[in-house]
C-alpha positions, 0 to 999 in steps of 0.5 A: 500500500502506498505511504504518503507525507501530509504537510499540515500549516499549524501556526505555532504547531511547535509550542502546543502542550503535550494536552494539545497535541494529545487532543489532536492525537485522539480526535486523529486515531477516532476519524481513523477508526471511523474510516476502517483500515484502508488508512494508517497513520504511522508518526508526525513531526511537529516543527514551528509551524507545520505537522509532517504526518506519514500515512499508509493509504490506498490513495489521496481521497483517503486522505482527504477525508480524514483531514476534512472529518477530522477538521485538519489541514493537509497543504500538501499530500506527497506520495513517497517513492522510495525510503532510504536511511543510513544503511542504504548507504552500505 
């Protein structure tokens, strides 16, 4: 199944409290569960001002929907074409 990079513009994502973020966590896992498996939220990264989620889905509409159910912004939906770390480098 294909993996994707949502880009999220959050202003000031980077000092919410643990509560906030965990808000946001919950209300995420709940619009997840009410879609049913097709789609999987694997880690986000919160920076300053954006979310950088990884998702596994079948394709973009997914993705839509749970952004739009859950009251997210996805900016920028960018499916991943390859994944590499430091051991690809031999």
């Amino acid at each position: 199944m294909p993996k994707y990079v949502i880009e999220r513009e959050v202003p000031g994502a980077g000092k919410m409290s643990a509560a906030e973020l965990q808000a946001i966590s919950e209300k995420s896992n709940k619009v997840i569960g009410e879609l049913g498996p097709e789609i999987r939220w694997l880690t986000s990264y919160v920076t300053d001002d954006k979310l950088y989620c990884v998702y596994v889905a079948p394709d973009e509409d997914i993705i839509q929907e749970h952004a739009r159910c859950g009251g997210f912004p996805a900016d920028r939906i960018t499916k991943v074409s390859a994944v590499i770390d430091p051991s690809t480098g031999g």
